[in-house]
C-alpha positions in Angstrom: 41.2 -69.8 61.6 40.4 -70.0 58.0 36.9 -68.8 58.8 38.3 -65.9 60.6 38.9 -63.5 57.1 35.9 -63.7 55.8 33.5 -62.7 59.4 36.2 -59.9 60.0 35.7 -58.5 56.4 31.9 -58.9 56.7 32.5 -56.7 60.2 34.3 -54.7 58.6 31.6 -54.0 56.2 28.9 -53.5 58.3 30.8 -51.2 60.8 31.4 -48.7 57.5 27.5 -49.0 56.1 26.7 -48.1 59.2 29.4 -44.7 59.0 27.9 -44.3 55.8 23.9 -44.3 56.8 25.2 -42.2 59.9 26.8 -40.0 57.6 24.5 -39.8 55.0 21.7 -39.3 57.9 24.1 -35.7 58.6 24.0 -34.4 55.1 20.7 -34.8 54.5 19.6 -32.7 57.9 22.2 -30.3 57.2 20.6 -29.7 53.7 16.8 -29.6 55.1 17.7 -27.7 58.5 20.7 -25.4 56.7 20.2 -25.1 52.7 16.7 -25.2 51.7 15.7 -22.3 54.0 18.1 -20.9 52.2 17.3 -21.5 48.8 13.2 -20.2 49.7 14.7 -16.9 51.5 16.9 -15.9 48.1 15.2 -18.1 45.6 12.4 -15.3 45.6 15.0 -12.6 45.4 16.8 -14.9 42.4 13.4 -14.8 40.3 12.6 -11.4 41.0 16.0 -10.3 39.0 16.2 -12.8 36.2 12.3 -11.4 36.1 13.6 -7.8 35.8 16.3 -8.7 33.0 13.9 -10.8 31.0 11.3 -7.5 30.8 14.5 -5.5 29.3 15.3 -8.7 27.0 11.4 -7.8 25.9 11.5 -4.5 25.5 14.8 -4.5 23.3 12.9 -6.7 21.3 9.5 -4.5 21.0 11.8 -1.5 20.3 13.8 -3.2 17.4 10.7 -4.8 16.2 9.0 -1.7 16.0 12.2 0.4 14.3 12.0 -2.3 11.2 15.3 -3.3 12.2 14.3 -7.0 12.4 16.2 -9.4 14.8 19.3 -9.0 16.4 21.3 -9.8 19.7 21.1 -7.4 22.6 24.2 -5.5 23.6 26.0 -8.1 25.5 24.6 -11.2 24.4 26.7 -14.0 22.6 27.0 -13.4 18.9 24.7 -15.6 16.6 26.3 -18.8 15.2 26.5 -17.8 11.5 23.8 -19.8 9.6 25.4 -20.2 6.0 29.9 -20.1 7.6 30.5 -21.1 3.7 29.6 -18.2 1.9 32.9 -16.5 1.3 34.6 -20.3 0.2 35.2 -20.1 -3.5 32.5 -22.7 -5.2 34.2 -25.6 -6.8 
């Protein structure tokens, strides 16, 4: 009887590795059969816009460049972290 506990757990532990591998063997076709076609049919689509916006991102750059107006952000992009933030602290 006192052998009993540890073959059931054992059981037990083969019964849910092989849920697991069963399960696991579900995702993974799902992913190949559903989610990588997926991915090829838009990814194309994906690169062709952040292609578009990085050719405006160059010619903002050419244009400021050639005005003498020297770096700065695009409209829309994230302010610059400010390279000197003591400046306006009174110097001991």
């Amino acid at each position: 009887m006192a052998n009993d506990g540890p073959n059931r757990w054992e059981q037990q532990m083969r019964e849910v590795a092989a849920r697991v591998e069963e399960e696991l063997r579900r995702v993974v076709s799902t992913i190949n059969d559903e989610v990588v076609p997926e991915i090829r049919i838009n990814g194309s689509r994906a690169l062709r816009v952040a292609a578009a916006e990085l050719q405006k991102l160059a010619q903002y750059i050419d244009d400021h460049r050639a005005s003498g107006q020297g770096p700065s952000s695009p409209p829309g992009a994230p302010n610059a972290p400010d390279p000197n933030p003591d400046k306006d602290k009174p110097q001991p």
